[in-house]
Kinemage of the C-alpha trace (Angstrom):
@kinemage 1
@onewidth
@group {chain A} dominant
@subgroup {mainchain}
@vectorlist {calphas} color= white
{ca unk a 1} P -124.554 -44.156 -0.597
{ca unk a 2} L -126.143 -41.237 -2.453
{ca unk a 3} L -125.398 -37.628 -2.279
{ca unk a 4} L -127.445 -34.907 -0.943
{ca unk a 5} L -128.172 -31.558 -2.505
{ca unk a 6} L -126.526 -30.294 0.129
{ca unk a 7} L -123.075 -32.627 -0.427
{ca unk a 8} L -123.401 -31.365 -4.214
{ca unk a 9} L -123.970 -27.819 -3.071
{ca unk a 10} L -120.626 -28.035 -0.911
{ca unk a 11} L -118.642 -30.045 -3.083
{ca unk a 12} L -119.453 -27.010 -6.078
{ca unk a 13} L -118.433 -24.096 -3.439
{ca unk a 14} L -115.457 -25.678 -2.657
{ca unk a 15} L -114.323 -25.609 -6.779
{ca unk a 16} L -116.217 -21.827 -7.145
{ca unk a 17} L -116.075 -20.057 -4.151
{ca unk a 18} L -117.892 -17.481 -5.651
{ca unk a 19} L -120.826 -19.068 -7.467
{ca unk a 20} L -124.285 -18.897 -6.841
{ca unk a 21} L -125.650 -22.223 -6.895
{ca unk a 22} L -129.455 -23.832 -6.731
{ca unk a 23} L -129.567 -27.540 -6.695
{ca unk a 24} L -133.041 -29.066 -7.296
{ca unk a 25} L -133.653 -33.074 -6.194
{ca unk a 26} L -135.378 -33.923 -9.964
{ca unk a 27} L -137.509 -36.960 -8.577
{ca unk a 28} L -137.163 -36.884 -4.728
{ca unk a 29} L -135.217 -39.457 -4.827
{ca unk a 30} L -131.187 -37.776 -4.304
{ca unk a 31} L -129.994 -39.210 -7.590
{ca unk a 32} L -131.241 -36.967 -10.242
{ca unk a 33} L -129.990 -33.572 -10.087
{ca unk a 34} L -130.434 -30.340 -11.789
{ca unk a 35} L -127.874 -27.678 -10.559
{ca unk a 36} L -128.014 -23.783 -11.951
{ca unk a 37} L -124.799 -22.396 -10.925
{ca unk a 38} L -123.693 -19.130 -12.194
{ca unk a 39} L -119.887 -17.945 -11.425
{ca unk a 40} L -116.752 -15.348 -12.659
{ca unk a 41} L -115.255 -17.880 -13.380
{ca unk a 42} L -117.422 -19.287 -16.508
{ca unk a 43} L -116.434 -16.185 -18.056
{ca unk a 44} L -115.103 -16.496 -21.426
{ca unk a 45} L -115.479 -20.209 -21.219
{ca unk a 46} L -117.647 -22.628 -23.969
{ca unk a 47} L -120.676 -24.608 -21.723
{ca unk a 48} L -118.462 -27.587 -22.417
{ca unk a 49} L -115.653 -26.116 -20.423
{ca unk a 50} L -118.057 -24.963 -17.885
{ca unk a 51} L -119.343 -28.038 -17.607
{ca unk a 52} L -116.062 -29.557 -16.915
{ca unk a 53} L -115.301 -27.615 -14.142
{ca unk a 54} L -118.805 -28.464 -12.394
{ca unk a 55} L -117.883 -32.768 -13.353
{ca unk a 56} L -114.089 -31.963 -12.025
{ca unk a 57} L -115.441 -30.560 -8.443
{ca unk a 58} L -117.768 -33.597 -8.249
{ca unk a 59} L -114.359 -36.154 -8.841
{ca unk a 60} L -115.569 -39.941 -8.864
{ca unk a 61} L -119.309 -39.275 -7.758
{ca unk a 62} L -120.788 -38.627 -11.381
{ca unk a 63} L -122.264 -42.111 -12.748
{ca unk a 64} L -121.009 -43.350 -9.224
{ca unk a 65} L -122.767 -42.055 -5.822
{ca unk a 66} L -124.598 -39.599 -8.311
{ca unk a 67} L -126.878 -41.051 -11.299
{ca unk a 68} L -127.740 -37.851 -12.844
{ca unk a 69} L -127.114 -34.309 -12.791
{ca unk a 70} L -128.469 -31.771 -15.059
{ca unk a 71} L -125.918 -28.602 -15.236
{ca unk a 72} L -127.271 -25.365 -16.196
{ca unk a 73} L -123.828 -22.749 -16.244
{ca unk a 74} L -123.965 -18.907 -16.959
{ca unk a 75} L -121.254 -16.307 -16.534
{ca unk a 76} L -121.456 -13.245 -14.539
């Protein structure tokens, strides 16, 4: 089973509420992602701790039910 966009989208929300996200199916193919989320809550935070929190919300799925997902984090 793969993931959708959408499933990534939802599963993102759920950890940041209040994040703008864009998720972008790399190849058509719902297994290589790239995801621009921007949030509050990436505030004062290193890209590797943003980047964390985007891996946590996603649990077991990364290198699982998801191949590959490209993470692009800013702060507002």
């Amino acid at each position: 089973m793969k993931l959708s966009s959408n499933d990534i989208f939802e599963m993102i929300k759920k950890k940041l509420p209040d994040a703008k996200i864009h998720i972008e199916d790399l190849r058509g193919d719902s297994d290589h992602y790239h995801a621009t989320i921007e949030s509050k809550e990436f505030k004062g935070l290193s890209k590797v701790q943003q980047h964390k929190i985007v891996y946590d919300a996603l649990g077991n799925h990364m290198g699982t039910t998801l191949h590959a997902l490209m993470l692009t984090t800013k702060a507002t």
